[in-house]
N, C-alpha and C positions, 0 to 999 in steps of 0.2 A: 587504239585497239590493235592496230596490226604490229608496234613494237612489240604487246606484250603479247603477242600471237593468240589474240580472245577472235574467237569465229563470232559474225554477226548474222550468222544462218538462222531463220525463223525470225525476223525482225526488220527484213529488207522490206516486205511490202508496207510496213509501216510508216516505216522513215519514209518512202514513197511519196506514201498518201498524205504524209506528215508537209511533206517538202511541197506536195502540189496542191497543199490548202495555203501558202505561204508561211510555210514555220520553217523554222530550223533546228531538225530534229540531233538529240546530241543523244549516243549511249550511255550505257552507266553497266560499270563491272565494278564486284566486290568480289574479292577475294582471287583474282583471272578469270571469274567465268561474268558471261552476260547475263545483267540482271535486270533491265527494261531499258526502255528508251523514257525521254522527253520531250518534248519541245518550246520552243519560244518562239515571239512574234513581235514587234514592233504597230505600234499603234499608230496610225498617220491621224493628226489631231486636226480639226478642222480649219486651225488657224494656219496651219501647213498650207490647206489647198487656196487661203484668201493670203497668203505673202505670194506664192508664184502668180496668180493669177493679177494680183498686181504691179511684181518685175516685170512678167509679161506687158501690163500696159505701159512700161515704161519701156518699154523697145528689150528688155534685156532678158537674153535666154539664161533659161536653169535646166541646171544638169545634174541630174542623181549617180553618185560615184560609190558604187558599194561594193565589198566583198559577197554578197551573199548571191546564190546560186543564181541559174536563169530562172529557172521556177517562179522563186520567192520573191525575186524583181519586178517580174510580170504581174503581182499581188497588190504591190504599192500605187493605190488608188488615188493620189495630191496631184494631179493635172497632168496639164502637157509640158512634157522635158525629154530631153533626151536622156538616154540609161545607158550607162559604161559602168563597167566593174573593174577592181583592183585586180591585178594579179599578186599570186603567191597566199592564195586560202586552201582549203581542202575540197573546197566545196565546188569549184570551179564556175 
């Protein structure tokens, strides 16, 4: 959006609210003007939280390595790990 210089005025508190329900909210323009948002989300499936929980019983830590914001991090509910993010997203 900021290449093709699309202002994302009236749509901040969304993305927001979007980010701090754990989504990641992405714009959408047609034609250079802003035309709504969306978002997406990642499911943590329950088989997720019964594999860590039992590397854990095997002595061995797990660690969640994502791009996705602090927000959305803090969201993912699959046990105890330690959380580190990638760098070089937009989302920081």
């Amino acid at each position: 959006m900021d290449e093709r210089n699309i202002s994302l005025a009236g749509l901040e508190a969304d993305s927001d609210r979007l980010a701090g329900d754990g989504k990641t909210p992405m714009y959408i323009a047609i034609d250079g003007r802003l035309a709504g948002i969306i978002a997406v989300a990642d499911v943590v499936k329950q088989s997720s939280r019964t594999a860590i929980e039992s590397l854990h019983k095997m002595g061995i830590e797990v660690a969640m390595i994502t791009g996705d914001n602090k927000k959305n991090r803090s969201h993912r509910k699959t046990g105890r790990y330690r959380q580190g993010a990638c760098g070089g997203t937009a989302t920081g």
